[in-house]
C-alpha positions as CSV (number, residue, x, y, z in Angstrom):
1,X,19.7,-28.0,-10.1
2,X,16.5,-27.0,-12.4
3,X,16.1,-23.4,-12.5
4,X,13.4,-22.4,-14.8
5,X,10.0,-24.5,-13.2
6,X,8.1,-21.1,-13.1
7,X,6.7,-20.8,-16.2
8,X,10.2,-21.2,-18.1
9,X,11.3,-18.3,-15.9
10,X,14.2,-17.0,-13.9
11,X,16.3,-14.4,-12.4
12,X,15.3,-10.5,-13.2
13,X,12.3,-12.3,-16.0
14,X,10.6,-14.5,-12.9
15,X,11.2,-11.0,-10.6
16,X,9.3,-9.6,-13.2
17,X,7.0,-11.9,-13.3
18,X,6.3,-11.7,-10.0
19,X,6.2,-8.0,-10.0
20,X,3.3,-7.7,-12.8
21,X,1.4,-10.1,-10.6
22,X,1.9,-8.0,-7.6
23,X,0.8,-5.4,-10.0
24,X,-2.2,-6.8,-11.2
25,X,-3.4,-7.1,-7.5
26,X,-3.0,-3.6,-6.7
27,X,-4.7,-2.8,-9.8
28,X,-7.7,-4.4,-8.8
29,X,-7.5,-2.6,-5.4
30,X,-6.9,0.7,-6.8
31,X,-10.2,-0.7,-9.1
32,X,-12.3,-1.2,-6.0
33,X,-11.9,2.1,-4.6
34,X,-13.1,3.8,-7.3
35,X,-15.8,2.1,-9.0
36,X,-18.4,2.9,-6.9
37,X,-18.7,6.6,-6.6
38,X,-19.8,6.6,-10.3
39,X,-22.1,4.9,-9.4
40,X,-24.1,6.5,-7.2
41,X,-26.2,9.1,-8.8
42,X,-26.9,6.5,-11.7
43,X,-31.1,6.2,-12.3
44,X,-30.5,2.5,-12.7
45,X,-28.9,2.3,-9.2
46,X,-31.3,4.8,-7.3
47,X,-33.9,2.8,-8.6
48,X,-32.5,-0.2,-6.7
49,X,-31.0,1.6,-3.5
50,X,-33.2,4.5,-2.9
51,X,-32.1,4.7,0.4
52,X,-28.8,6.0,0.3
53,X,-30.1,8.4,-2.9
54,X,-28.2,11.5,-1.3
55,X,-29.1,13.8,-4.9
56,X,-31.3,16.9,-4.2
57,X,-33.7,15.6,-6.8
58,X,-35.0,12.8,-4.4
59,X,-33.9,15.0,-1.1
60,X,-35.8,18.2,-1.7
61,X,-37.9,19.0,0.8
62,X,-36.2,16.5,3.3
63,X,-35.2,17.7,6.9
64,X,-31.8,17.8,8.3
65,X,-32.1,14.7,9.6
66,X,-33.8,13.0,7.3
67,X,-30.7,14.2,4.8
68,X,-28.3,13.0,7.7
69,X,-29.7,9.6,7.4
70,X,-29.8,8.6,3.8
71,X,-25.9,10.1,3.8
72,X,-25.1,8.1,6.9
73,X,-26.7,5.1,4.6
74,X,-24.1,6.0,2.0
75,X,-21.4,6.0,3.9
76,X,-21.4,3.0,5.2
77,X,-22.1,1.3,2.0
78,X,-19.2,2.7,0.5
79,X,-17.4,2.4,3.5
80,X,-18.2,-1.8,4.5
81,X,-15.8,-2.4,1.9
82,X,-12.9,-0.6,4.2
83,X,-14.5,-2.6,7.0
84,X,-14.1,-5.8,5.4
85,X,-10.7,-5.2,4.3
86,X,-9.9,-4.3,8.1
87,X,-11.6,-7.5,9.2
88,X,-9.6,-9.4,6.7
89,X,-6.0,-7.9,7.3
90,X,-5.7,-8.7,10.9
91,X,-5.7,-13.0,10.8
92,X,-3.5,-12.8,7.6
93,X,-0.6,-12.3,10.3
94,X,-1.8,-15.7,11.1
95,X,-3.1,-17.5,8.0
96,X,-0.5,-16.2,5.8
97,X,1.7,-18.2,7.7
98,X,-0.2,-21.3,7.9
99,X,-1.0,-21.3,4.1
100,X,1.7,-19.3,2.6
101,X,2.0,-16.0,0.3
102,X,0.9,-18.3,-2.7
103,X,-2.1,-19.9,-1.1
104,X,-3.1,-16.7,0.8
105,X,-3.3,-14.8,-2.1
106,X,-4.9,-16.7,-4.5
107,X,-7.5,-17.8,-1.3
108,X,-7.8,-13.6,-1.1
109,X,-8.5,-13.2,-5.2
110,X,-11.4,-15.9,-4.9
111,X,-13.2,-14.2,-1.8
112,X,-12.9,-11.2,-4.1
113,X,-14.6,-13.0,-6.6
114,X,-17.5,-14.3,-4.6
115,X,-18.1,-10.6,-3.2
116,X,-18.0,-9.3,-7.0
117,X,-20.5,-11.7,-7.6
118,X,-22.8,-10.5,-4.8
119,X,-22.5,-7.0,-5.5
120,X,-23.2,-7.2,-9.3
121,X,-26.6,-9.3,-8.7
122,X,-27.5,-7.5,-5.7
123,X,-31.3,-6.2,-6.0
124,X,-31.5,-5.2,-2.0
125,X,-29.0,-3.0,-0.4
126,X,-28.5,-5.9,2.4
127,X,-26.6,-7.8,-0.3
128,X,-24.8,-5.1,-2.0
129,X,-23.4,-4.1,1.4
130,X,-22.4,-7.7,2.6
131,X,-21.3,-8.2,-0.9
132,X,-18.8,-5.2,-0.8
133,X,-17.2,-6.8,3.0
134,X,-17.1,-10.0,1.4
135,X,-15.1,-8.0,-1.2
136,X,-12.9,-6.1,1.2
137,X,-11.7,-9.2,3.4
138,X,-10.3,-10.8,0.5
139,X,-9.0,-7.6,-0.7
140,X,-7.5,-7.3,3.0
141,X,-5.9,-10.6,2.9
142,X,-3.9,-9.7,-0.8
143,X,-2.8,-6.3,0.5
144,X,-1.9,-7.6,3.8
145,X,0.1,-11.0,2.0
146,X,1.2,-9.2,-1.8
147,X,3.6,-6.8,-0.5
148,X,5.3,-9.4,1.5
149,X,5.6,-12.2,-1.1
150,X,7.3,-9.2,-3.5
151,X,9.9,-8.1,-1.3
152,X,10.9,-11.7,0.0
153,X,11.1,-12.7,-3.7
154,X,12.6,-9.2,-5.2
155,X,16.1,-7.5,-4.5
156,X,16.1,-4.9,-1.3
157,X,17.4,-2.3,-3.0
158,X,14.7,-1.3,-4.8
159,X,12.4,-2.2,-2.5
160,X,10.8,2.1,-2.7
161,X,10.7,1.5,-6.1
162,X,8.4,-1.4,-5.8
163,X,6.7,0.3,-3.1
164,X,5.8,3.3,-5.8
165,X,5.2,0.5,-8.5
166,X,2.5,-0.7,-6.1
167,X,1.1,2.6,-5.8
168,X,0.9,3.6,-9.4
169,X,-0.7,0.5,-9.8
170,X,-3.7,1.1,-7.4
171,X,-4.1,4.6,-8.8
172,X,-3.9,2.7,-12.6
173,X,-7.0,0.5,-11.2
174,X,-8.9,3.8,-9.8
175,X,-8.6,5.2,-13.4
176,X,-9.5,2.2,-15.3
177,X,-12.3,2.3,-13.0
178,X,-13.4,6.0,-13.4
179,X,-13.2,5.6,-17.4
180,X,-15.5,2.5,-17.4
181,X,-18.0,4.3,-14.9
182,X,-18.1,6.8,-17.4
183,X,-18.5,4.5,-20.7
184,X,-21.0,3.3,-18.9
185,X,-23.0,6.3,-18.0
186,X,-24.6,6.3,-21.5
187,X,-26.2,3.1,-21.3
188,X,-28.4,4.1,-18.2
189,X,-30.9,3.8,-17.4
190,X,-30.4,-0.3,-18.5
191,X,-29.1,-1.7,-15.6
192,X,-25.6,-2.7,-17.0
193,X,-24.4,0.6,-16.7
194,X,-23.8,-0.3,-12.8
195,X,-24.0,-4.5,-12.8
196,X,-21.0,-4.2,-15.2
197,X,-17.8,-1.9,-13.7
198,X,-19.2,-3.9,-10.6
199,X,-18.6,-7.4,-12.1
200,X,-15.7,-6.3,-13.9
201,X,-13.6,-6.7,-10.8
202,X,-13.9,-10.3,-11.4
203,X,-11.4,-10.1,-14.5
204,X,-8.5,-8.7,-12.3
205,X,-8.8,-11.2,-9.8
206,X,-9.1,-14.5,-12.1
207,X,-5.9,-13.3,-13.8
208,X,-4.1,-13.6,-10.0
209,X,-6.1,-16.6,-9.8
210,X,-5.0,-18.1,-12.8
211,X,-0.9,-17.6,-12.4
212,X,-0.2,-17.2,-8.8
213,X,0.2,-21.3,-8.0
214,X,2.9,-20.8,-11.2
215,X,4.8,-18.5,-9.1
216,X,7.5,-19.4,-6.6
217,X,7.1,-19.5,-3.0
218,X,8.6,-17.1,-0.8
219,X,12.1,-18.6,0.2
220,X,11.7,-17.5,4.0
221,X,8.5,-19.1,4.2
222,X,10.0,-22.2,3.3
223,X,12.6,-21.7,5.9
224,X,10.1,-21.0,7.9
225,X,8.3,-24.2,7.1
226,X,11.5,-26.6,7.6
227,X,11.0,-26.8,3.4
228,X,14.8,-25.5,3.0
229,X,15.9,-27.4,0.3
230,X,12.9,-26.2,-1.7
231,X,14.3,-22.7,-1.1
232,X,17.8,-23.7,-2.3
233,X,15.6,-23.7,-5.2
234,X,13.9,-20.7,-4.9
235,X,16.8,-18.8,-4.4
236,X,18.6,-20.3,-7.5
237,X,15.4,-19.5,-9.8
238,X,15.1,-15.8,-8.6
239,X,18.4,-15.2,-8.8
240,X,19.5,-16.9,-12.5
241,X,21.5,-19.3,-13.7
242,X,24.7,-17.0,-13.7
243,X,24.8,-17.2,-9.9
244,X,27.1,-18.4,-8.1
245,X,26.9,-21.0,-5.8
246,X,28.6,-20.0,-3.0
247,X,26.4,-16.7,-2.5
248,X,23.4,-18.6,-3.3
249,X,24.6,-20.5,0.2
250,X,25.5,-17.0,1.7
251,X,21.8,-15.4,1.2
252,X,20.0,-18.7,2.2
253,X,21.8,-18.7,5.5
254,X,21.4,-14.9,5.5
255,X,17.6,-15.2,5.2
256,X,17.7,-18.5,7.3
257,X,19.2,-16.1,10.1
258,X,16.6,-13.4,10.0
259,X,13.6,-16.0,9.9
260,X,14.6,-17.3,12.9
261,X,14.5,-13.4,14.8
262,X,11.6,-13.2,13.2
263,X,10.1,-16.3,15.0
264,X,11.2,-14.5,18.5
265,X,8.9,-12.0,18.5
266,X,5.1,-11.5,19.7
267,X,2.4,-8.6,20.2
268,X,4.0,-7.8,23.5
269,X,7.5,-7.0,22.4
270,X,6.0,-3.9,20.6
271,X,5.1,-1.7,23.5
272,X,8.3,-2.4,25.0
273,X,10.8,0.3,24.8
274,X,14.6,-1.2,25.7
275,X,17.7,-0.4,24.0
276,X,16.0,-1.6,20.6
277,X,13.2,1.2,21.2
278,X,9.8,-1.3,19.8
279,X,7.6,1.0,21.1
280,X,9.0,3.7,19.7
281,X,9.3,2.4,16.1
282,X,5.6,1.0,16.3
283,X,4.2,4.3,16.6
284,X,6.1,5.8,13.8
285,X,4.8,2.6,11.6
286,X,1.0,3.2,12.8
287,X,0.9,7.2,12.7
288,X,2.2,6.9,9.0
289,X,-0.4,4.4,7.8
290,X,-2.8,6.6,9.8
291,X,-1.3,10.2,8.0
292,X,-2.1,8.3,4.3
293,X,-5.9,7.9,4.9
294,X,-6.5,11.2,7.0
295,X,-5.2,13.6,4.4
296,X,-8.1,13.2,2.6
297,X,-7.3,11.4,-1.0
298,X,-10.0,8.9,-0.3
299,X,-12.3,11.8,-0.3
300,X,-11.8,12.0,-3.5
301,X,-10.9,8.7,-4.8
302,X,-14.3,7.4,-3.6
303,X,-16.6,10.1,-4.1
304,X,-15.2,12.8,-6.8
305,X,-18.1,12.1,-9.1
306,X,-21.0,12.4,-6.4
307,X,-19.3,15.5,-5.1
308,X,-18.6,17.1,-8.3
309,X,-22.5,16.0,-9.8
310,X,-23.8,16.8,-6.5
311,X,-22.2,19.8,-4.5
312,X,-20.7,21.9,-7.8
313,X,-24.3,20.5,-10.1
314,X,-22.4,19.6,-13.4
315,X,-24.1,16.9,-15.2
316,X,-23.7,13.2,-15.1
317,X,-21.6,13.5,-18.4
318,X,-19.7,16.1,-17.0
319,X,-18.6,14.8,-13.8
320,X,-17.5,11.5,-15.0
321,X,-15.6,13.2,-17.1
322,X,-13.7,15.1,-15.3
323,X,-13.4,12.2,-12.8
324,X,-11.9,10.2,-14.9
325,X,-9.2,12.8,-16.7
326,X,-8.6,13.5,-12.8
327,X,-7.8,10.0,-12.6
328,X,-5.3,10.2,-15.5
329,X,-3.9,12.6,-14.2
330,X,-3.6,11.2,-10.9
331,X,-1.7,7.6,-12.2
332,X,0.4,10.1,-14.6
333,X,1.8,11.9,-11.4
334,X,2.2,8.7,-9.0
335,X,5.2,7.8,-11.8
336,X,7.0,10.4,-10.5
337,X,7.1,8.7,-7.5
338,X,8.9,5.6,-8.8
339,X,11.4,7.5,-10.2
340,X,12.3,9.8,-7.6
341,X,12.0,7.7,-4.4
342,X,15.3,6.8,-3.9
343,X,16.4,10.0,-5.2
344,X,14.9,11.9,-2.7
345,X,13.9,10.2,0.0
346,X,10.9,9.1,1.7
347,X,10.8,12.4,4.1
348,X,11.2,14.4,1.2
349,X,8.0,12.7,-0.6
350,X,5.8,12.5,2.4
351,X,6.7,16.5,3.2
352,X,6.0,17.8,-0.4
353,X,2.7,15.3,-0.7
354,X,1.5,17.0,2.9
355,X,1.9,20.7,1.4
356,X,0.7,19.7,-1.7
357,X,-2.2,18.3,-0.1
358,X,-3.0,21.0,2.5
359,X,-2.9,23.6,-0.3
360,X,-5.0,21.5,-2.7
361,X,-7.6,21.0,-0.2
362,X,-7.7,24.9,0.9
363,X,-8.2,25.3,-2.6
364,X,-10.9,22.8,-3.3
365,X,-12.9,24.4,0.3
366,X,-13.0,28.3,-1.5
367,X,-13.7,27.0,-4.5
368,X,-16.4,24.9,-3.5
369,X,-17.1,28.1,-1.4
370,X,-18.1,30.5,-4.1
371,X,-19.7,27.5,-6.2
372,X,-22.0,27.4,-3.5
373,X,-23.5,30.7,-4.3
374,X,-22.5,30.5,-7.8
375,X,-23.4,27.0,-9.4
376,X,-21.8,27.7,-12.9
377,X,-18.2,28.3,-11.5
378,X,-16.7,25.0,-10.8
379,X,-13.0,25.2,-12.5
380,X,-11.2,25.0,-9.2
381,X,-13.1,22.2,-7.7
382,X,-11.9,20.2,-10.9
383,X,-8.6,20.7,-9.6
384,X,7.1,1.7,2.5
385,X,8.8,3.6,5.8
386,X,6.4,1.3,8.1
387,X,8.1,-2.0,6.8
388,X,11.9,-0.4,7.6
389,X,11.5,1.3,10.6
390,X,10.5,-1.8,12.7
391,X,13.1,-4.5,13.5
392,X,12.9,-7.6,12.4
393,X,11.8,-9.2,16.0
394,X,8.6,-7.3,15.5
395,X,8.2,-7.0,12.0
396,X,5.1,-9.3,11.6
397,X,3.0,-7.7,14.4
398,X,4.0,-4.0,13.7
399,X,3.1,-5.0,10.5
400,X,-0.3,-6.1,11.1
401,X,-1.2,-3.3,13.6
402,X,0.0,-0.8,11.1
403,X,-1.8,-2.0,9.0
404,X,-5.1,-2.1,10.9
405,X,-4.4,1.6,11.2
406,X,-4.3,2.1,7.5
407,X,-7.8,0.4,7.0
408,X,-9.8,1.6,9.9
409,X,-8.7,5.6,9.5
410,X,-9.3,4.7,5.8
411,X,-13.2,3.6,6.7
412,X,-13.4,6.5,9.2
413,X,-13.2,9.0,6.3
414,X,-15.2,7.5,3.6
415,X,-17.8,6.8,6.3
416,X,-17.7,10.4,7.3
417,X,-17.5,12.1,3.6
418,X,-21.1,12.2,2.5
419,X,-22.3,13.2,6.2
420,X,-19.6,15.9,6.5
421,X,-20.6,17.4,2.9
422,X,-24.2,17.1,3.8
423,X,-23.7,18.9,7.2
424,X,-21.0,21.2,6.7
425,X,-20.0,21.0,2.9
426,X,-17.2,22.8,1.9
427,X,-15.9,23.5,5.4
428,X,-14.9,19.8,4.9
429,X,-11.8,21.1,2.8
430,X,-10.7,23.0,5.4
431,X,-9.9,20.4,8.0
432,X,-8.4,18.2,5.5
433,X,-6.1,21.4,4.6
434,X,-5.5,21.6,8.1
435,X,-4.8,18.2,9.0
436,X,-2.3,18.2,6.0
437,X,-0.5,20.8,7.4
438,X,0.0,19.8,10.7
439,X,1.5,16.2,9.5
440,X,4.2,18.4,8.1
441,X,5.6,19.3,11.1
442,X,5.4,16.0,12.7
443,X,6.7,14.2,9.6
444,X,9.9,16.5,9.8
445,X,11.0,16.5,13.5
446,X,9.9,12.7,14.5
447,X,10.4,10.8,10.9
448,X,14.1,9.2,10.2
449,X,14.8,8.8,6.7
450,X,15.0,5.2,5.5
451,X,16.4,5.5,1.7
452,X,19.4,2.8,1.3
453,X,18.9,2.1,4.8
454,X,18.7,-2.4,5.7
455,X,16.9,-3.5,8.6
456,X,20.5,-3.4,10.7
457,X,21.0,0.3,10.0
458,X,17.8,1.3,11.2
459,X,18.3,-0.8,14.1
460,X,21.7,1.3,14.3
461,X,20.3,4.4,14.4
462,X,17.9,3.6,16.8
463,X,20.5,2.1,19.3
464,X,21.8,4.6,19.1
465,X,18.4,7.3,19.5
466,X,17.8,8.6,23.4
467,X,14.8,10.2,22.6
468,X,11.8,10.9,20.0
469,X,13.4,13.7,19.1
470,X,17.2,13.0,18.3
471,X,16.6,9.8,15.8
472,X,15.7,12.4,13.1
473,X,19.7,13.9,13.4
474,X,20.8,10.6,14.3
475,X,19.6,9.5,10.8
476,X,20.5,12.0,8.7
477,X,24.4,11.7,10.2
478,X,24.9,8.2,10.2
479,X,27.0,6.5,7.8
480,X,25.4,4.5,4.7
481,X,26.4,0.8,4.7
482,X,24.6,0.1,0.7
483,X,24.9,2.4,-2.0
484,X,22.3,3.3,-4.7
485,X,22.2,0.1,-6.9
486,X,22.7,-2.0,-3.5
487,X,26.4,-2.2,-3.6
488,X,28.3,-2.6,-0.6
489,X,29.8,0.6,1.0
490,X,31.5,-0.7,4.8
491,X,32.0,-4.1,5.9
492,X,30.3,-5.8,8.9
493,X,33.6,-5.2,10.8
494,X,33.1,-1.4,10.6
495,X,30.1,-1.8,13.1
496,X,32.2,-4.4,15.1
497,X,31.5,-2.5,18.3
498,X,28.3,-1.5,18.0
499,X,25.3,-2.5,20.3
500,X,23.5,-3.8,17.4
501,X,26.1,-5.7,16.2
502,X,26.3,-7.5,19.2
503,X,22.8,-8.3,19.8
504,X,21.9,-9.1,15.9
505,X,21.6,-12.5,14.7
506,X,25.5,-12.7,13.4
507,X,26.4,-13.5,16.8
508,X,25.5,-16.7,16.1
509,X,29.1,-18.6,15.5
510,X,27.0,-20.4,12.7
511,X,26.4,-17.3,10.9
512,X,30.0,-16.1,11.0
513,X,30.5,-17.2,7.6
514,X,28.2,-15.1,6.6
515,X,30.0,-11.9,7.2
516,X,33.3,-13.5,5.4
517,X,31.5,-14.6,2.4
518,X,29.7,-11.1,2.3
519,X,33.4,-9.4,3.1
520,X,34.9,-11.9,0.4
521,X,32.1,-10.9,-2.4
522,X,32.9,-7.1,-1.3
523,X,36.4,-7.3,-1.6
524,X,36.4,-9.2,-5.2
525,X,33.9,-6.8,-6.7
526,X,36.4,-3.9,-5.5
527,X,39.3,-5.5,-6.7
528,X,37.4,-6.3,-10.2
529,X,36.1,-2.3,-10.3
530,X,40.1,-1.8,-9.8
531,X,41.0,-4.0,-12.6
532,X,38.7,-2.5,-15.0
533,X,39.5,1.3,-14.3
534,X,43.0,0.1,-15.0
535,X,42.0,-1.9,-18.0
536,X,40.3,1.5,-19.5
């Protein structure tokens, strides 16, 4: 069987391979939220979009209202771009599987494209702001397909890690982004200084464009798609030439197994709430997609040029500057992420970020505050659990809904940021320092910890869960079956008499095998651990 089609690649190097492309796309989302606040207060672009010119220099004098208005302007400018990324995440559920993760995601890069294309030539605001949904949908589509094509392609035990990777990716892209708006800034009032960083997007996405077809497949698509022998193939590719044969078989009926609960489920299966608890599990999924766009980072992701240029009064220079070290700064810490995920825990990480957030944003409101009165002090204002928790019946549409939450909270705040600041200014800290605090509490009493937890476990633990309140304990008490580097820890027959057991997809007679093969596998690597202890 020929095992190096992609590109001369296989095992870990066409994992790789496929992570750096994965990469690359959250790069160029990470690239899109931040270009544009740079932007903003540029001469060049004021001259073309007066409109949503929220600087004091053009809005002295101004009502309330009037103020209101060219900030309610801005925010949806910046904002259609969330929009169309909303718009364009929801019929992925459907198209994905209709084209593929391949096809999906280079069809996603060349929307991308054409919206880069209208918002670099734009010369009315209609354009730039149809340009910047034309943008988002194919951005939505990539985020909504990437993800997916990485984990059914990569191993599951380091599927946080990847989840981080993706992560410090995007916040690689905003500081790219925030160091080219600030290149920039000294060739303004010529034109380029905005037309470029806006164009620039185009780059990131002809890179996807260029290797994605190279790529393999997703082997579960194929399944799904009747196209099994082609997976044969897949499988042997990402997993190398030093594989053998017999547990290639074992994973493709393993993944053959879990397309086909897959298949079984629909929208209505998630606001059920039987033994398997969908509703339940849907809720947590949503509320955390909705808890990473309310605390507040987008505020400054979108906008920390504007704000610091506009609210503190530093100078252009200035506040690209410190943008832009902020940014640094910002895809410095998200490493620490990657390395600590599976360390720690997701709980752990989603309870420190809160705090940290809450108390950075209590500190941003008094020091924004005092700047208020005091122009020239401004040192202060310089300052994957969705994917586990569900089963797999409902993975698909808990995916999509959850991630409809993550876009349309995420367009809710950076529509609301520049009318907020021009209505109540700093006070917009405070309830992003109070929201932050109160998903701490929520986060520890109602959040299970998924670390080294498979699909099956978390369908254990929520078996066995009789309430909202119990799965927490339940979690935190319940046996591991997968150890740290993925390796197995108790057999299937351990959990012979569990519910889950029963009702999962090994109840199949046809699928039988694959508990002996994965028993057989478990009991040679012990018995070779054995031997080599003795050996040493």
């Amino acid at each position: 069987m020929p095992t190096k089609r992609f590109l001369g690649l296989n095992g870990t190097q066409l994992q790789v391979a496929i992570g750096v492309l994965a990469g690359m796309d959250f790069l160029l989302f990470g690239y899109d939220q931040g270009v544009t606040g740079g932007l903003l207060t540029l001469d060049s672009f004021r001259k073309y979009f007066p409109t949503i010119d929220t600087t004091a220099a053009h809005t002295d004098g101004w009502s309330a209202a009037a103020k209101s208005n060219q900030s309610t302007r801005q925010g949806i400018t910046v904002a259609a771009y969330n929009l169309g990324c909303f718009a364009g995440s929801i019929p992925t559920i459907w198209v994905g599987n209709m084209l593929g993760r391949r096809k999906a995601i280079f069809l996603g890069s060349f929307i991308m494209c054409i919206g880069a294309i209208l918002q670099c030539t734009s010369y009315e605001l209609a354009q730039l702001v149809v340009g910047r949904l034309v943008t988002g949908f194919g951005n939505g589509i990539n985020t909504s397909t990437v993800p997916t094509w990485q984990s059914e392609c990569c191993k599951s035990h380091r599927r946080g890690q990847l989840v981080m990777i993706e992560g410090a990716m995007i916040t690689c892209g905003i500081t790219i982004s925030y160091w080219i708006d600030f290149g920039l800034l000294f060739a303004d009032p010529n034109e380029v200084a905005w037309r470029f960083p806006l164009a620039f997007q185009i780059f990131f996405a002809a890179i996807i464009l260029a290797f994605v077809m190279f790529l393999p497949e997703s082997p579960r698509w194929l399944i799904l798609k009747g196209r099994e022998d082609e997976a044969r193939e897949v499988l042997a590719c990402l997993m190398g030439d030093d594989t053998d044969e017999v547990f290639i078989d074992t994973e493709f009926i393993a993944i053959k197994a879990t397309v086909l609960e897959m298949a079984k489920g629909s929208f209505r299966d998630m606001f059920t709430m039987g033994p398997d608890r969908h509703f339940h599990r849907t809720m947590l999924a949503y509320v955390n997609q909705m808890f990473q766009q309310i605390s507040g980072i987008n505020l400054i992701t979108y906008y920390i040029p504007t704000i610091i240029e506009e609210q503190i009064g530093l100078s252009g220079i200035n506040s690209r500057l410190i943008a832009a070290c902020n940014g640094t700064e910002y895809f410095a810490a998200s490493w620490v992420a990657v390395f600590t995920i599976e360390k720690f825990g997701r709980r752990s990480l989603m309870l420190f970020g809160a705090v940290g957030m809450s108390v950075s944003m209590a500190v941003l409101a008094i020091s924004d505050s005092i700047s208020s009165s005091n122009k020239g002090n401004s040192t202060g204002v310089a300052a994957g659990i969705a994917q586990t928790i569900v089963p797999l019946k409902i993975r698909a549409p808990a995916n999509a809904l959850s991630t409809s939450s993550n876009w349309i909270w995420n367009f809710m705040v950076v529509m609301i940021t520049p009318v907020a600041f021009s209505t109540i200014g700093y006070k917009t800290y405070v309830i992003f320092a109070v929201i932050n605090a109160a998903i701490v509490p929520v986060v520890y009493f109602f959040f299970p910890e998924t670390t080294m937890r498979s699909l099956e476990e978390m369908d254990r633990i929520f078996h066995k869960t009789t309430n909202v309140f119990d799965v927490v304990h339940i979690a935190r008490t319940e046996p591991h079956m997968y150890g740290p580097n993925g390796e197995l820890l108790r057999t299937l027959d351990d959990v012979e008499d569990d519910a889950v057991r029963r009702a999962s997809v090994l109840s199949n007679p046809n699928n039988k095998n694959i508990a002996r093969t994965h028993r057989e596998h478990a009991e040679k690597d012990s018995d070779d651990n054995t031997a080599t202890s003795e050996e040493k």
